[in-house]
Structures are given as structure tokens and as C-alpha cells.
DOMI-154020 format. One record per residue (C-alpha): x, y, z; residue in three letters. Coordinates in pm, whole numbers. Example, Ala and Ser with C-alpha at 12.3 -4.5 7.8 and 13.67 -1.06 7.14 Angstrom:
((1230; -450; 780); 'ala') ((1367; -106; 714); 'ser') 
//
This chain:
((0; 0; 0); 'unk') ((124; 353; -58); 'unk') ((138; 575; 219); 'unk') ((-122; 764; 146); 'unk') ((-332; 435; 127); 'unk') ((-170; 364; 484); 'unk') ((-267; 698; 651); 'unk') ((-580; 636; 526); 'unk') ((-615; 307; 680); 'unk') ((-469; 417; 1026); 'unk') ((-707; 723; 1007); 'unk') ((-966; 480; 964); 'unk') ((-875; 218; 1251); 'unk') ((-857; 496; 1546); 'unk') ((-1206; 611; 1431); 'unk') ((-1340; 260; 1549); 'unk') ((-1093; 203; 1799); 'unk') ((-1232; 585; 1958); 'unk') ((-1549; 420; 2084); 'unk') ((-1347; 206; 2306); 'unk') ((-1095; 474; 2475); 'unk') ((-1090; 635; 2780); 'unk') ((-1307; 982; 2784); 'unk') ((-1095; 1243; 2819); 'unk') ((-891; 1040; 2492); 'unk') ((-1245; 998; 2291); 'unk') ((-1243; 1363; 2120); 'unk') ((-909; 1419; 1982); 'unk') ((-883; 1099; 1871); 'unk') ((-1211; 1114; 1680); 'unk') ((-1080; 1466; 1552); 'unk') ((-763; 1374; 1463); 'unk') ((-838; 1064; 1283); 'unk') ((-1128; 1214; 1094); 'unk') ((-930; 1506; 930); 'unk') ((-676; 1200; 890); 'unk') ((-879; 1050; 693); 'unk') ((-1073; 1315; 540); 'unk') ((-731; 1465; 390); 'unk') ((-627; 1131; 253); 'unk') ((-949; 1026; 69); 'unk') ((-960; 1356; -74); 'unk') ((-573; 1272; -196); 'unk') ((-647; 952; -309); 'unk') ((-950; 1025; -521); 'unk') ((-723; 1304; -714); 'unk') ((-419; 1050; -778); 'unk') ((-605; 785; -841); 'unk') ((-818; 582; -567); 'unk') ((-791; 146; -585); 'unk') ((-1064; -39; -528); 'unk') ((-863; -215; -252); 'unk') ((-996; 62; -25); 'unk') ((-1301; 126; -69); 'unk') ((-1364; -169; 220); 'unk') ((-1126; 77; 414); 'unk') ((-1393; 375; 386); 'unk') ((-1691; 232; 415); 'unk') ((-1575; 93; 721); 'unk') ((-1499; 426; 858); 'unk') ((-1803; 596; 695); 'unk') ((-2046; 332; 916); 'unk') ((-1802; 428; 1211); 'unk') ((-1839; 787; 1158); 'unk') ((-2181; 911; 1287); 'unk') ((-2129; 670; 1638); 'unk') ((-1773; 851; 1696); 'unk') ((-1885; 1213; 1600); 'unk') ((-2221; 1214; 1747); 'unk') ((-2114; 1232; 2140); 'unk') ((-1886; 1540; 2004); 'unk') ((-2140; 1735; 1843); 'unk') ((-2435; 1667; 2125); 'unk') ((-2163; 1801; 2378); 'unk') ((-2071; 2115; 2143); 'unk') ((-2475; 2186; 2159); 'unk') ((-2522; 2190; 2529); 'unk') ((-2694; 1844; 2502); 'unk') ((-2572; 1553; 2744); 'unk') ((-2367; 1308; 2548); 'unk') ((-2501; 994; 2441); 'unk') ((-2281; 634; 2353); 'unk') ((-2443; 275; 2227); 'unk') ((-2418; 25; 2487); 'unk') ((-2119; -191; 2459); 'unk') ((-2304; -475; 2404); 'unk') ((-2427; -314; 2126); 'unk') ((-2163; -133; 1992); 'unk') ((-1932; -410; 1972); 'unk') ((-2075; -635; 1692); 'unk') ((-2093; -297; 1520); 'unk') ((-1745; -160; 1609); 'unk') ((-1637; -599; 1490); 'unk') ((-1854; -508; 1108); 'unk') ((-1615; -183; 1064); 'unk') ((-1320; -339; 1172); 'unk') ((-1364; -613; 927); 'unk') ((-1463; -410; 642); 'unk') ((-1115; -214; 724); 'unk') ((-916; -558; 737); 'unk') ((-1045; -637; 365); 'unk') ((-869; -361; 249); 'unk') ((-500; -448; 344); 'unk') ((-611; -826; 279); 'unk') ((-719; -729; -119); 'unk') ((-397; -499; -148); 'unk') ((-189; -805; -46); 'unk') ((-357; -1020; -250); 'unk') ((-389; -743; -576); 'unk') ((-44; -543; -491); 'unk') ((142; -298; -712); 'unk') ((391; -488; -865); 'unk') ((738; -420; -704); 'unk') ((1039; -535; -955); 'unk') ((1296; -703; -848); 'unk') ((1667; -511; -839); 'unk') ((1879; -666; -1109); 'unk') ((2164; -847; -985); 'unk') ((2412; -791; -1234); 'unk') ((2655; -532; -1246); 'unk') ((2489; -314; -1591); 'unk') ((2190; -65; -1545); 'unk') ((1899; -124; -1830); 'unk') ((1804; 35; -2067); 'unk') ((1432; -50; -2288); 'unk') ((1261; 66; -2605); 'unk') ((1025; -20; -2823); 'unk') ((1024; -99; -3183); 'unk') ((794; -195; -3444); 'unk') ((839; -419; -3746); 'unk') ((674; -536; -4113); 'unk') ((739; -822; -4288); 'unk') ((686; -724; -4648); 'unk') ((680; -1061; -4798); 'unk') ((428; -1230; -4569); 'unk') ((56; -1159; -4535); 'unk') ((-148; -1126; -4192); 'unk') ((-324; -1457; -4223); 'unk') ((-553; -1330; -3937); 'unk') ((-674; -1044; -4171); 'unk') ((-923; -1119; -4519); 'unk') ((-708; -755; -4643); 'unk') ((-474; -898; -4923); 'unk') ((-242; -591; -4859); 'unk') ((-216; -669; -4534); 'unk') ((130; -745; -4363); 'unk') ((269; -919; -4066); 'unk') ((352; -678; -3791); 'unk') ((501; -730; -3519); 'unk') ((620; -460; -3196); 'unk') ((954; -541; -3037); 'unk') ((1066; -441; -2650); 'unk') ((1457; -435; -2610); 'unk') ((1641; -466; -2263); 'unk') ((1941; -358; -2311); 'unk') ((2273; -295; -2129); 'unk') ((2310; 66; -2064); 'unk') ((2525; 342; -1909); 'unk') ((2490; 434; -1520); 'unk') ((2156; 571; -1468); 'unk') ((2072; 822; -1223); 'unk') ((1890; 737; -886); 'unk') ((1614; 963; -969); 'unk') ((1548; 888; -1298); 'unk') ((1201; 808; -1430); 'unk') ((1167; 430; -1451); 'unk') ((959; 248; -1709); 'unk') ((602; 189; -1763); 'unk') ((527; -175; -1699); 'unk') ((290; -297; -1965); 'unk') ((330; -14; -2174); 'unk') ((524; 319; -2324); 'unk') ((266; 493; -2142); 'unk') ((-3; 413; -1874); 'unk') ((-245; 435; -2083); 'unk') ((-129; 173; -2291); 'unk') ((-42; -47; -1976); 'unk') ((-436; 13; -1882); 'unk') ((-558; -113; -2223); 'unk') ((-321; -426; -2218); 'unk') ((-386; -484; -1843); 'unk') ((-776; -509; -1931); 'unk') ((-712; -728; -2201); 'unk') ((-483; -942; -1970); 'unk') ((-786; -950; -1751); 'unk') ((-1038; -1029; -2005); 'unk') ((-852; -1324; -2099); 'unk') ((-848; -1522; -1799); 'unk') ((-1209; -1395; -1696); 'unk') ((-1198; -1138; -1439); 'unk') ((-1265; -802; -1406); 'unk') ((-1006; -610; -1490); 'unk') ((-1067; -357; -1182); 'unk') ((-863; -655; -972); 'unk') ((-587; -571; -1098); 'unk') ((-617; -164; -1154); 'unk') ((-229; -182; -944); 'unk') ((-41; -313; -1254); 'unk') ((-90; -55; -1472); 'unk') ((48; 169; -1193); 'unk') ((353; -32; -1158); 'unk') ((713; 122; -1284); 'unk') ((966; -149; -1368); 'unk') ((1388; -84; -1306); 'unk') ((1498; 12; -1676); 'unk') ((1449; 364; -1829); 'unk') ((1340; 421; -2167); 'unk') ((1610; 540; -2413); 'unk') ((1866; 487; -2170); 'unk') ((2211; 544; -2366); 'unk') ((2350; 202; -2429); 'unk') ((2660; 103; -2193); 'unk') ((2990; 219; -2316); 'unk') ((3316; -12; -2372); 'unk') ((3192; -122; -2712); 'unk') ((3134; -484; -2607); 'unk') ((2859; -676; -2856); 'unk') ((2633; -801; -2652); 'unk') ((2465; -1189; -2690); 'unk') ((2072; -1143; -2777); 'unk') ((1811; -1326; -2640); 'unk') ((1455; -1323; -2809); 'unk') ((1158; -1404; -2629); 'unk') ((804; -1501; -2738); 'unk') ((509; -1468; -2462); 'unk') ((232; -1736; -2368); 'unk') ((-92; -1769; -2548); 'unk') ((-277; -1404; -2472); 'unk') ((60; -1336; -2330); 'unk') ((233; -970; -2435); 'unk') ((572; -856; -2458); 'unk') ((605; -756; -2150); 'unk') ((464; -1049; -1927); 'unk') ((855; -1137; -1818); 'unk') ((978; -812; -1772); 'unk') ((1219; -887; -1486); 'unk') ((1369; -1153; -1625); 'unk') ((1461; -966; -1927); 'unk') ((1535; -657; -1692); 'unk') ((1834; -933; -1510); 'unk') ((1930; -1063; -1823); 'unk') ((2007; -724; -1951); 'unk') ((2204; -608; -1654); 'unk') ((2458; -944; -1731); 'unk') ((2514; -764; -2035); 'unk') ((2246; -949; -2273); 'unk') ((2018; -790; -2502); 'unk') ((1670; -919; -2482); 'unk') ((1412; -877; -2797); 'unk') ((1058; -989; -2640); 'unk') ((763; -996; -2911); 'unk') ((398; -889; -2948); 'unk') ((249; -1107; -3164); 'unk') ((-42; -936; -3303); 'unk') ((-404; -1094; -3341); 'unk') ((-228; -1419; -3038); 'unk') ((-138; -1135; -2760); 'unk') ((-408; -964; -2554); 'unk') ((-375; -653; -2676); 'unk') ((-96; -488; -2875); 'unk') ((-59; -118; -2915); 'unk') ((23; -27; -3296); 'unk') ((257; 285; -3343); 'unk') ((-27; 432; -3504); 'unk') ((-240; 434; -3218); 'unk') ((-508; 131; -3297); 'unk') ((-503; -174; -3088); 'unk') ((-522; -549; -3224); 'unk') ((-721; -807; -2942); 'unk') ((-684; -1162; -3018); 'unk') ((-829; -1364; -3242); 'unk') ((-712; -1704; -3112); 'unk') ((-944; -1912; -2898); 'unk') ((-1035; -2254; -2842); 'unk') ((-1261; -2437; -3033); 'unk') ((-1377; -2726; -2752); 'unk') ((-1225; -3002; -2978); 'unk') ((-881; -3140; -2839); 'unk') ((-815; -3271; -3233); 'unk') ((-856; -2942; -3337); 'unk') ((-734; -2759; -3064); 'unk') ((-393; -2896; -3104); 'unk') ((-406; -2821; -3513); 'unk') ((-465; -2490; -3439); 'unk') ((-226; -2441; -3182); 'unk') ((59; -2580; -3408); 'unk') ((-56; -2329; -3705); 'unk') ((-59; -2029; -3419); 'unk') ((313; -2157; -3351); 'unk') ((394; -2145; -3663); 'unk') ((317; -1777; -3692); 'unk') ((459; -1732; -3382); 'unk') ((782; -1914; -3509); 'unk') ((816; -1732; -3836); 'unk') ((782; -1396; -3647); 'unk') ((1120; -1507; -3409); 'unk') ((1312; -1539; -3730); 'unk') ((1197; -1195; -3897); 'unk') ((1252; -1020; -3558); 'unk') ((1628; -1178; -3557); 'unk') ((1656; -1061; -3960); 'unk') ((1577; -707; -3825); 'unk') ((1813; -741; -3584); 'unk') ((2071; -772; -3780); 'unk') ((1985; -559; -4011); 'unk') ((1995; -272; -3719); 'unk') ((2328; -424; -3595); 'unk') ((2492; -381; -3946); 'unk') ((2356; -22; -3962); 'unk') ((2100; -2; -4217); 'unk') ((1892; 198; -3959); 'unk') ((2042; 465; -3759); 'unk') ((2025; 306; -3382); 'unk') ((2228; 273; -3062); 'unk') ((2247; -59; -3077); 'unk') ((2447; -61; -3432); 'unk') ((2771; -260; -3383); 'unk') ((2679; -376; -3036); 'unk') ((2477; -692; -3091); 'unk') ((2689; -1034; -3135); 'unk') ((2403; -1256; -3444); 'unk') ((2680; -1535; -3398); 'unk') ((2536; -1582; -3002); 'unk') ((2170; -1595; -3033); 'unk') ((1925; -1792; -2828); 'unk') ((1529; -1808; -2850); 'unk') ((1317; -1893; -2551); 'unk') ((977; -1853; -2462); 'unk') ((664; -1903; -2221); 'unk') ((417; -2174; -2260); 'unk') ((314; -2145; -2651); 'unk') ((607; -1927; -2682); 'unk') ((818; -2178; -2563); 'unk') ((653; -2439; -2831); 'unk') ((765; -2118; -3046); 'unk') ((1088; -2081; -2986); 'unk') ((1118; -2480; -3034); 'unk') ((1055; -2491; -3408); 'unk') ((1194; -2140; -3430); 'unk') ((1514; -2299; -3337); 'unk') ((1449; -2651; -3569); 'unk') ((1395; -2424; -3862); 'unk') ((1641; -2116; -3817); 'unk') ((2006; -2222; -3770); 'unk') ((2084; -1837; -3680); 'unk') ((1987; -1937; -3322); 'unk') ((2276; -2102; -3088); 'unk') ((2042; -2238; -2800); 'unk') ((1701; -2277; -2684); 'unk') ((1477; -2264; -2371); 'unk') ((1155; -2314; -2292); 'unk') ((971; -2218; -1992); 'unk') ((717; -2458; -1951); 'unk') ((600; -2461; -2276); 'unk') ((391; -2771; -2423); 'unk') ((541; -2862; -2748); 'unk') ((320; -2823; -3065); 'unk') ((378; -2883; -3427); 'unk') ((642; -3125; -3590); 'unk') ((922; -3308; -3444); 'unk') ((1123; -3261; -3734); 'unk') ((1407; -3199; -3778); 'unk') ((1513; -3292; -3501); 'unk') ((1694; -2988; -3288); 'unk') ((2047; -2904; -3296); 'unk') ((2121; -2647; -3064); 'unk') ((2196; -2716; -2691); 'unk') ((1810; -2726; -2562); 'unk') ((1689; -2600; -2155); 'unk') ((1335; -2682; -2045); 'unk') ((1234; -2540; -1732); 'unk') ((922; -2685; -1622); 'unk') ((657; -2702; -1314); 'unk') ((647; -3082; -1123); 'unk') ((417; -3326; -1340); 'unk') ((164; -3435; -1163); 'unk') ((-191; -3633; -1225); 'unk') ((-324; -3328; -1344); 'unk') ((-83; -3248; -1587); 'unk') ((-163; -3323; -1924); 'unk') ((-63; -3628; -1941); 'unk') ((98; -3566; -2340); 'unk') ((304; -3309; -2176); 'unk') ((589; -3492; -2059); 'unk') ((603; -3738; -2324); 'unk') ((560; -3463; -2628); 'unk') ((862; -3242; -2418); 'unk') ((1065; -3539; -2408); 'unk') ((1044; -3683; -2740); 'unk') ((1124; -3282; -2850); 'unk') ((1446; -3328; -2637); 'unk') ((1574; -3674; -2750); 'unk') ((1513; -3594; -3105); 'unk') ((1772; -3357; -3057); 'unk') ((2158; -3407; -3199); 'unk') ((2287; -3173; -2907); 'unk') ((2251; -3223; -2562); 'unk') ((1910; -3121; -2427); 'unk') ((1866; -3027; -1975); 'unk') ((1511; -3066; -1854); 'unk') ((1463; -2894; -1473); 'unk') ((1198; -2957; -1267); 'unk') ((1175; -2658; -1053); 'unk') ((1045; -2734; -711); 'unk') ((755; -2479; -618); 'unk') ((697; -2344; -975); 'unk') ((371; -2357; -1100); 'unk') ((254; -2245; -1444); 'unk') ((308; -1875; -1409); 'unk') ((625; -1926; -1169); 'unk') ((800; -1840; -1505); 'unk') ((663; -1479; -1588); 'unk') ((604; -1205; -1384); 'unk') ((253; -1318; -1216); 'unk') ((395; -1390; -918); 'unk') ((485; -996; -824); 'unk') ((125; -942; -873); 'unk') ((-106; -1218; -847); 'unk') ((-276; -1344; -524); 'unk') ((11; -1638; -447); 'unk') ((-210; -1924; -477); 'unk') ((11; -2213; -474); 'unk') ((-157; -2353; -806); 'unk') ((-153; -2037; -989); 'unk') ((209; -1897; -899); 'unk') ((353; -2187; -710); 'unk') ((519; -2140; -346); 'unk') ((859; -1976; -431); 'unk') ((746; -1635; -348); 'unk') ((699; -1273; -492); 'unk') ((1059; -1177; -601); 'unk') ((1221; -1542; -506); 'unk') ((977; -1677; -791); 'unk') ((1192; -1418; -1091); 'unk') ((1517; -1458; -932); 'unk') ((1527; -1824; -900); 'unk') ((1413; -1877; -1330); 'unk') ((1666; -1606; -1446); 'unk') ((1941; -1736; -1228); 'unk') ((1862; -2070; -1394); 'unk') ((1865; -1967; -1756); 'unk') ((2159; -1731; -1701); 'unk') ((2360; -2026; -1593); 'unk') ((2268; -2162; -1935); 'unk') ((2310; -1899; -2133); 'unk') ((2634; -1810; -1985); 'unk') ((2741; -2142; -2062); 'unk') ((2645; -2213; -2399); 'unk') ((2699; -1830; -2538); 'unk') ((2985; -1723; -2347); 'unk') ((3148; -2033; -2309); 'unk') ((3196; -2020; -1963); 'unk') ((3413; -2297; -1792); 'unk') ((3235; -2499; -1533); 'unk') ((3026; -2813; -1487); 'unk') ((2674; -2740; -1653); 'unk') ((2495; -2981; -1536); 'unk') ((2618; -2975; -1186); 'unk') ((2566; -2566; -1174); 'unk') ((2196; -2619; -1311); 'unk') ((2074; -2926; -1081); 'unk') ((2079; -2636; -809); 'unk') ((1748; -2521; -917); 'unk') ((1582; -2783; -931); 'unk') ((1547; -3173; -1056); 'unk') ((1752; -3209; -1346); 'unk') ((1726; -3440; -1640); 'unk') ((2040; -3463; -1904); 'unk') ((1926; -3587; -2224); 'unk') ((2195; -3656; -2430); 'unk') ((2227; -3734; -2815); 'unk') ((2341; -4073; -2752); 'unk') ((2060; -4174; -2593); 'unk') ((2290; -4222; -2265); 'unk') ((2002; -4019; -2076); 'unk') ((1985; -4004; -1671); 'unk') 
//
């Protein structure tokens, strides 16, 4: 809660707890905590009040008249006048709860807080926005129609001042983060007022930051979201990646993401849904990763297009296309699967929990990471057996970690804002949950990118329950 939000609360809590003090106590208190409270609502509902306490004031507006009513009998002459105890207490218990709900819903619906990077680079983002002349949106009937698709960079970037303005989360501006957070909302069902904090929510980069000096080219890492998933949905994993000196290129995918934000100021919902039909459920998923797929590889083209200079940007000369790795959440790690199968550009692959669609073939071979939640009975029971066969088709050696704790969204940035329900976030906690799946894929990136001496396997069977699968078939 901010503090506002807290002085409002406190304000609220002596205005029931008044009823219960000594005499002489009752009047300031009531006075004080009323103009508390007054002041701070009238704050709040010019910045911007949350829903999370509106419990909070309408326990102190039932709590009001009882506390204020002895004071103004006594300012008219008029002998004061209090409920009997026995019948002010179930009363004073009905505001007191009401005021509980509010801290309890903030908890539950918090502004995200971002994690500090650990690495020793500050980070800088933008956003970018692509066409792909020689491919057609397939989600459109408009025969001139072309794929788009909006980049976010995390980037490495020069020593940025305490008191600069840190980014939107969810969007350039909040505006933008509103629209996508509703969207975000929609998808899973619920109102989007539950989670009216996200939108508020300023991650650790700046925009536009000047890259980091030392001309170093940095190894790039592109990302592709979860079904209804947006660019943004792993921002502090990027945000750590970048400050170990990566680059990280997360994709929109227009017409599959919530919502996505066109330079031109329209926004493009999502088209995908399911059909009911598991047979043709799993067709469509595989042509949706397809697209998904074939969008990777442009955004890499563009890449290097902007690293050899053929558009003026910072980043010209500073991005290494010989270290390259694709990775993705859920559908976008089935993405980054055949993005990898089908693009030899990129040097490694993970994917974060991500339920393999589409062909088998060719087999992989790049070094492969699979970070998943523990299977259980009910798992899909394909998932493990489609994830492995993905993995042992491979000719390079493929790592599958079971992360203890993780559940489905353990491996996004739900967890800094989500009520932590053990099946929806897992039990790692708020920051732990970030920290824990970067750490992991850093040690893999580091590894297969940078070439970094040390035992992989033993390094990466400290997150979690590791599974080697190696091209020989000498698995364990």
C-alpha cells in the first residue's frame, strides 16, 4: 500500500478504535483521525483511488456518525449519548472487518514491485515496431495486409541516475499499460478492476537509456510470450538478463497477444481461442506456432539488419548474431522450439514450460533448456512425453529442470502481482519466484553463449530436478 493508502487506513482504525478509549482520549482521537482521513481520501481520489480501499472507507463511513455524534451533542449543550457496549461491539467488529479487507485485497492485488537486477549493468528498454513485407497477416481477409510485429529491447546501458524516471510496466505509457492490463484480464475472466495496481507499476529500466559504453557486442536473447501473453509479461527476467550484459528482444504477436498497441495508435485483441475439440485444438495451436515461429526469425533478420547499420540506432555494432538464443513461455516456448528446428541463426534454446506443438522434425540441434513445473496427475498427461520426445530428437545435448515450487506462471512475472495461490504462482514467493528462473537460464546462457568454464549440469541441478538428455541416448 502507498502511504497515502496507509494513513488512510490508520485514520480509519482509530475512528473505530475511539469508541473504546478512555473519555478524556475519545475527542481528539475522533478529531484527529477524521481530518486524517478526510485529507487522505480527498488525496487519493485526485491520484487515483484502488478499489482495494473502498472496504477501508466504508468501514470508517459506518463508524463515523457513532464517533462524532457524542462530540457534536456536547458542542450543543446536550448531554452526550454512547451505544451500549453490548451493542456497539458487533458494530465496532462489522467496521473493523470491512477495514481488514482492504490491506487483505492490497496483499492479494499489490502494485507490482520489480525485483533489483543483480548484475553489475543498469537497463536500458525501447520499443520498436516491425513489417514483414513478404508475408501476409493470415488473421486479416485484407490482401495488402502485412505481418507486424512490436519489439521491447532490454538492453545494457550506461549508469543511470537514482532519480530517474523508470519504465512503464505494460506499456510506453499508462495508458497503454491500462488497455493491455484489461485485455490481460479479459482473458483469464476477471474483471479487470482486480488488478487496476499493474498498470500503476514502474519497472527498473528507463526508456532510451544510452546504451553502456566499452563497445562490447552483446549476446541477444529473443523471447516469445504465452498464449494471450504480451511482450512484457517477463519483464524482470529480461530486466536481469540485460544487466549481465544481454540484449533481450521480447515480441507482441499481433491478433495471439491480448492486446498490442500499434505505433499508429489502434489496438489489435486476439483472435485465437479454443474451439472445444482437443483434435482441433492442437491443429490450431501448431498453425498459431507457426506464426509465432516465423515472427522469431523476422525479428532476428531485423536485428541484424539494425546491428549492421542499415537503420540509424544505438544498438548498431553492439549486438553479437553469432550468439543468439530463442526462448519462450508456454506457446512461446513451443515457439521458440521450431523457431530454433527451422532457423540455424539461433545457438540455444529454452523453454519455460512450454507444451510442445507442431512437428518433431528436424530434429533440434542447438543445446536445448526446459524449465518446467512438477508433473503431476493433473498435468496433461501428453506433456511430458511430447517435451521429451522434442528433447531426444535432438543431436545436441538437451537439460530438462523440474523446478520445485513453480507452478505455471512461476515463469513470468505473475507472481509480483497475483494473489500467491500455490496452483496459480507456485510457493517460491513474490521476487524469489523471478530470481530463482533467471538465475537458472543465465547459468545456461552463460554457458552455452559465453562459453563459460564450469560443470553445466552440476551448476543447473541447483534449481531444481535435473534431467540430461543426451544425443546418444545415454540419458539419466
Amino acid at each position: 500500500m502507498s502511504p497515502l493508502e496507509v494513513l488512510a487506513l490508520l485514520g480509519a482504525v482509530a475512528l473505530v478504535l475511539a469508541r473504546w478509549l478512555p473519555p478524556a482520549a475519545r475527542p481528539p482521537v475522533t478529531v484527529v483521525a477524521g481530518a486524517v482521513l478526510a485529507l487522505s481520501a480527498v488525496l487519493l481520489a485526485a491520484t487515483g483511488l484502488r478499489w482495494q480501499l473502498l472496504p477501508v472507507l466504508s468501514g470508517a463511513a459506518l463508524a463515523l456518525p457513532f464517533a462524532a455524534l457524542p462530540l457534536l451533542r456536547r458542542r450543543t449543550g446536550r448531554p452526550a449519548w454512547r451505544a451500549r457496549w453490548w451493542l456497539a461491539l458487533p458494530g465496532s467488529a462489522v467496521c473493523a472487518g470491512l477495514i481488514a479487507t482492504g490491506p487483505a485485497a492490497a496483499w492479494a492485488f499489490p502494485v507490482p514491485v520489480f525485483p533489483e537486477p543483480s548484475g553489475g549493468l543498469a537497463v536500458g528498454t525501447r520499443v520498436l515496431q516491425w513489417t514483414d513485407p513478404l508475408r501476409p497477416e493470415t488473421f486479416t481477409a485484407d490482401p495488402d495486409d502485412r505481418r507486424t510485429v512490436v519489439v521491447q529491447l532490454w538492453y545494457p546501458a550506461q549508469q543511470i541516475p537514482p532519480d530517474a524516471q523508470r519504465a512503464q510496466y505494460l506499456g510506453r505509457t499508462e495508458q497503454e499499460a491500462r488497455t493491455v492490463s484489461a485485455a490481460l484480464a479479459r482473458g483469464v475472466g476477471l474483471p479487470d478492476f482486480l488488478f487496476d495496481g499493474v498498470p500503476r507499476a514502474r519497472s527498473r529500466s528507463v526508456f532510451d537509456a544510452p546504451v553502456a559504453d566499452g563497445g562490447e557486442r552483446f549476446p541477444v536473447v529473443l523471447f516469445s510470450p504465452g498464449s494471450g501473453g504480451v511482450r512484457t509479461q517477463n519483464t524482470a527476467w529480461a530486466e536481469e538478463l540485460a544487466s549481465h550484459g544481454y540484449v533481450v528482444a521480447a515480441l507482441d504477436h499481433p491478433y495471439d497477444s491480448a492486446a498490442v498497441v500499434l505505433a499508429d495508435g489502434r489496438t489489435v485483441t486476439t483472435a485465437t481461442s479454443s474451439s472445444g475439440d482437443p483434435d482441433q485444438d492442437e491443429k490450431l495451436a501448431a498453425g498459431w506456432t507457426a506464426i509465432r515461429a516465423a515472427d522469431l526469425g523476422f525479428a532476428l533478420t531485423r536485428l541484424e539488419a539494425l546491428d549492421r547499420g542499415e537503420t540509424a540506432d544505438p544498438l548498431t555494432g553492439r549486438l553479437d548474431s553469432g550468439r543468439v538464443a530463442v526462448t519462450g513461455h508456454s506457446m512461446g516456448g513451443a515457439a521458440a522450439l521450431q523457431a530454433a528446428r527451422q532457423d540455424h541463426r539461433f545457438a540455444a534454446v529454452i523453454d519455460l514450460d512450454g507444451f510442445p506443438h507442431g512437428p518433431a522434425s528436424p530434429a533440434l540441434d542447438r543445446p536445448a533448456l526446459a524449465l518446467t513445473q512438477a508433473v503431476t496427475p493433473a498435468t496433461d498427461p501428453r506433456y511430458l512425453p511430447r517435451l521429451t520426445e522434442a528433447l531426444n530428437s535432438s543431436t545436441e545435448t538437451g537439460y530438462r529442470l523440474t523446478v520445485p515450487g513453480a507452478a505455471h506462471l512461476t515463469f513470468m512475472d505473475g507472481p509480483l502481482y497475483l494473489p500467491p495461490v500455490p496452483s496459480i504462482v507456485g510457493t517460491l514467493g513474490r521476487s524469489a519466484s523471478p530470481r530463482l528462473v533467471a538465475a537458472a537460464t543465465l547459468t545456461f546462457l552463460d554457458a552455452v553463449l559465453r562459453n563459460e568454464p564450469g560443470n553445466l549440469t552440476a551448476r543447473l541441478s541447483g534449481y531444481g530436478s535435473l534431467d540430461v538428455l543426451h544425443p546418444d541416448g545415454n540419458n539419466r
